[in-house]
C-alpha positions as CSV (number, residue, x, y, z in Angstrom):
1,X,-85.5,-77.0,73.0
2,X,-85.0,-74.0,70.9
3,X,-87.2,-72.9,67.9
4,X,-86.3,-70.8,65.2
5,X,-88.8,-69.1,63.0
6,X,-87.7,-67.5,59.7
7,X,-89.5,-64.3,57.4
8,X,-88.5,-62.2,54.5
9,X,-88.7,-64.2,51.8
10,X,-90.5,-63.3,48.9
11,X,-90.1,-62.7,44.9
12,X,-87.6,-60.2,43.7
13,X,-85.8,-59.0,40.3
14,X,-82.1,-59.6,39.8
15,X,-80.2,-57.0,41.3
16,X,-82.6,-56.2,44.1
17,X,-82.3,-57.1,47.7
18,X,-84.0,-59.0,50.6
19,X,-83.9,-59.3,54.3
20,X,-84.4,-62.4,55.8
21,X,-84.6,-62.8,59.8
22,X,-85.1,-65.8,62.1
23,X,-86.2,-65.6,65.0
24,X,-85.0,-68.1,67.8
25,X,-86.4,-69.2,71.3
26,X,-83.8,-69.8,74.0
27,X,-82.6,-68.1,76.8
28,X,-79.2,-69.0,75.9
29,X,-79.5,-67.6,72.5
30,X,-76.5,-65.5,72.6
31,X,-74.3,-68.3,73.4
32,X,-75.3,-70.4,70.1
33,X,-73.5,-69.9,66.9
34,X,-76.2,-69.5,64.0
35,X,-76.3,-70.2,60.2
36,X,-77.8,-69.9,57.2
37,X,-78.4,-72.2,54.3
38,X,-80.5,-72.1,50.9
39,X,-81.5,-75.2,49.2
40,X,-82.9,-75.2,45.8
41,X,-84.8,-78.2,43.9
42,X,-83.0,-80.9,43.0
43,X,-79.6,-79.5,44.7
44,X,-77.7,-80.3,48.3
45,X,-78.4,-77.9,51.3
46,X,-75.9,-75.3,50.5
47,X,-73.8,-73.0,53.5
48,X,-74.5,-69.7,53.0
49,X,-73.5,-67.6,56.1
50,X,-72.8,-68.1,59.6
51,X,-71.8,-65.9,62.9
52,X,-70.3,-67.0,65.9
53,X,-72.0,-66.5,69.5
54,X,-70.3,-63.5,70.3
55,X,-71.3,-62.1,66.8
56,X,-67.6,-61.4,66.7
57,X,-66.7,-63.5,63.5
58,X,-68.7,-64.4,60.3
59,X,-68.2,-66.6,57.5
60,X,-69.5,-66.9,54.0
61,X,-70.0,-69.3,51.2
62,X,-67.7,-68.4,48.1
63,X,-70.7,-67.9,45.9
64,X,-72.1,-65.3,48.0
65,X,-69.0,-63.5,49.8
66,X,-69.4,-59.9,48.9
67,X,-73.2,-59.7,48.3
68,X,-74.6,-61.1,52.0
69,X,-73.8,-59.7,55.4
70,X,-75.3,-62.1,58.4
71,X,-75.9,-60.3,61.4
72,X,-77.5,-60.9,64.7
73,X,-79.3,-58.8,67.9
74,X,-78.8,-60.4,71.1
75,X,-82.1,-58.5,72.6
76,X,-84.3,-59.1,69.9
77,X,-83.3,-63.1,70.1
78,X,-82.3,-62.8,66.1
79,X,-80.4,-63.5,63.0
80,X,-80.5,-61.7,59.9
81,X,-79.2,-62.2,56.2
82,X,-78.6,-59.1,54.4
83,X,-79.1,-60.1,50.5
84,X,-77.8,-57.4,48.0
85,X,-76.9,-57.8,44.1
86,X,-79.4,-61.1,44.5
87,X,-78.9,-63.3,41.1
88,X,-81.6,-65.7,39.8
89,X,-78.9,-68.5,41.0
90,X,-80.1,-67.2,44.3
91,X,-83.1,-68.7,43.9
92,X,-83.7,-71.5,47.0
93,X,-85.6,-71.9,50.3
94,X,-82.9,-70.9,53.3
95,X,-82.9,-71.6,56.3
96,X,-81.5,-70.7,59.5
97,X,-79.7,-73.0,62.2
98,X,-78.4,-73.3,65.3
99,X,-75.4,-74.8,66.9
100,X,-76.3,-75.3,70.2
101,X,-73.6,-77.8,71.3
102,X,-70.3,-75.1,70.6
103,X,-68.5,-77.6,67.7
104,X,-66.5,-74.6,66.8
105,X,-66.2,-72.4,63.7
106,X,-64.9,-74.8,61.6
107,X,-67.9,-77.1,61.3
108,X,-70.5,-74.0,60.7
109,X,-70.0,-74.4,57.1
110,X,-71.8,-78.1,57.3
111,X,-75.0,-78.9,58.2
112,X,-73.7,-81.9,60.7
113,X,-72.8,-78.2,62.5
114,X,-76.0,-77.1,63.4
115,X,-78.5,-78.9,66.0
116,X,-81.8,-76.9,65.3
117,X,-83.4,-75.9,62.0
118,X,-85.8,-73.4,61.1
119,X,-88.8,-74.7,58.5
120,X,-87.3,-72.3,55.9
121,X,-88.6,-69.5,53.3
122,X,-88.7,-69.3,50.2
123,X,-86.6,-66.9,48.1
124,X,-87.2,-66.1,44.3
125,X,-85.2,-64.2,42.0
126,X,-86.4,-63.0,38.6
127,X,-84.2,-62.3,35.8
């Protein structure tokens, strides 16, 4: 069983940044390849960001290649999303995931990828 637990959310003006982390349970933590995703009302779960178990690679959704940087820390159990140059179109819960099976890099971008989800936080951008 693994349980992921995200923070960092909160209200912020266009331009600004955020942190977000999530923090997972698992002693095998560093073998799982974790995401993130953002959905916002009345829209699909969108792929933002994912990083392989090694940490070694990371991918990005178009809309946000450039501006996020996912990260993790194998001692600390966590994943991070490093929000910069946020836009009001940034506006969504995310939500971090785990791929505890090992499907392989190229299903991270899809949400049948990921095996555990975190309950989310909420993000706002003002403009």
């Amino acid at each position: 069983q693994v349980q992921l637990v995200e923070s960092g959310g909160g209200l912020v003006q266009a331009g600004g940044s955020l942190r977000l982390s999530c923090a997972a349970s698992g002693r095998t933590f560093r073998w799982y390849a974790m995401g993130w995703f953002r959905q916002a009302p009345g829209k699909e779960r969108e792929f933002v960001a994912a990083i392989t178990g090694s940490g070694g690679n990371t991918y990005y959704g178009e809309s946000v290649k450039g501006r996020f940087t996912i990260s993790r820390d194998m001692a600390k159990n966590s994943v991070y999303l490093q929000m910069n140059s946020l836009k009001p179109e940034d506006t969504a819960v995310y939500y971090c995931a785990a791929d505890v099976l090992g499907r392989g890099y190229l299903q991270l971008q899809y949400k049948s990828g990921y095996d555990y989800w975190g309950q989310g936080t909420q993000v706002t951008v003002s403009s």
